[in-house]
C-alpha atoms as one frame of an Amber mdcrd trajectory, in Angstrom:
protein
  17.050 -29.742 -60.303  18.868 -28.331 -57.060  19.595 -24.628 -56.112  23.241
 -24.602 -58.182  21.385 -25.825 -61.324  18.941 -23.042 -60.951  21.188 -20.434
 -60.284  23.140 -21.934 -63.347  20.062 -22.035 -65.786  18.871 -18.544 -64.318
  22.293 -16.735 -64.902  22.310 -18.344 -68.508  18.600 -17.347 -69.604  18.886
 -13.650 -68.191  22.210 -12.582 -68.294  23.301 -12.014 -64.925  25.959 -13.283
 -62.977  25.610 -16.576 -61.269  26.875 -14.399 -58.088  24.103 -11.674 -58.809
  21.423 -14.507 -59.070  22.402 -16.142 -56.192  22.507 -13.171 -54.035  18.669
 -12.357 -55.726  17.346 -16.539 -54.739  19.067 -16.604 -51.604  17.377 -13.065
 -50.846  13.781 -14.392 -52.060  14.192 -17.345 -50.147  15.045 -15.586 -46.576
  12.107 -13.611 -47.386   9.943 -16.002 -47.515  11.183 -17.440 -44.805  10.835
 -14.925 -42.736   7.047 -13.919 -43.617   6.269 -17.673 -43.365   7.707 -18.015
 -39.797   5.781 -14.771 -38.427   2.453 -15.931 -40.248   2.269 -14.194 -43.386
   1.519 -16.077 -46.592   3.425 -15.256 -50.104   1.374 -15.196 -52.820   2.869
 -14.700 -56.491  -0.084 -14.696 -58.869   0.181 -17.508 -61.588   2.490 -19.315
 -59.615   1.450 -20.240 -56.368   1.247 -19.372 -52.395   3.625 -20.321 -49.976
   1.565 -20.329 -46.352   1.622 -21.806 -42.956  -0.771 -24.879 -41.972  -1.576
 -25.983 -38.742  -1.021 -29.533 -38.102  -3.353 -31.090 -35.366  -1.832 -32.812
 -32.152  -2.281 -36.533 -32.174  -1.147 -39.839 -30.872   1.960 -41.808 -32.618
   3.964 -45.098 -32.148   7.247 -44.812 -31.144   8.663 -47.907 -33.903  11.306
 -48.981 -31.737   9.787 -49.539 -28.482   6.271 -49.887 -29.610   5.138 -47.378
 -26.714   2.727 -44.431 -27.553   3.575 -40.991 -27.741   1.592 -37.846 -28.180
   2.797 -35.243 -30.889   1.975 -31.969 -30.356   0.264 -29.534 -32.782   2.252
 -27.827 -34.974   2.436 -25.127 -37.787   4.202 -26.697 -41.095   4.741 -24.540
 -44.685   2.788 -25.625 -47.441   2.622 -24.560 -51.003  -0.617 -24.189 -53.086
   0.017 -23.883 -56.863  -1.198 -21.543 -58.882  -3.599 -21.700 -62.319  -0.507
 -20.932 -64.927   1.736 -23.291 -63.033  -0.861 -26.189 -62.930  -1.637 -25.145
 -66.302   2.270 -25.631 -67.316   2.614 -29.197 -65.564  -0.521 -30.552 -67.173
């Protein structure tokens, strides 16, 4: 499923415009965004947490040349489902 075939199956199931549900994911999503890049977690109970990990520095292969390079550390978003959602996939 990509973002048009939610809005689609969103706007169906509640009603709303697919304009009106658009405006709503593409508002959620820039939220999240923006907690996420200044170091917040989201947390929406049943479903999951979105959060920032830190990812370690260490030492990689460039493929092409073969010579070694160092990556640096780095903070990456990760999401951490919840009981109802596990629950749902099962």
């Amino acid at each position: 499923m990509n973002k048009t075939d939610l809005i689609n199956n969103i706007a169906e199931k509640s009603g709303l415009t697919k304009k009106d549900v658009e405006t709503v994911l593409n508002g959620f999503l820039g939220e999240v965004t923006d907690a996420l890049s200044t170091g917040d977690k989201v947390q929406l109970i049943g479903f999951g947490t979105f959060e920032t990990r830190k990812r370690s520095g260490r030492t990689g292969r460039n493929p092409q040349t073969g010579n070694t390079i160092t990556i640096p550390e780095s903070n990456v978003p990760a999401f951490k489902a919840g009981n109802k959602l596990k629950e749902a996939v099962k």
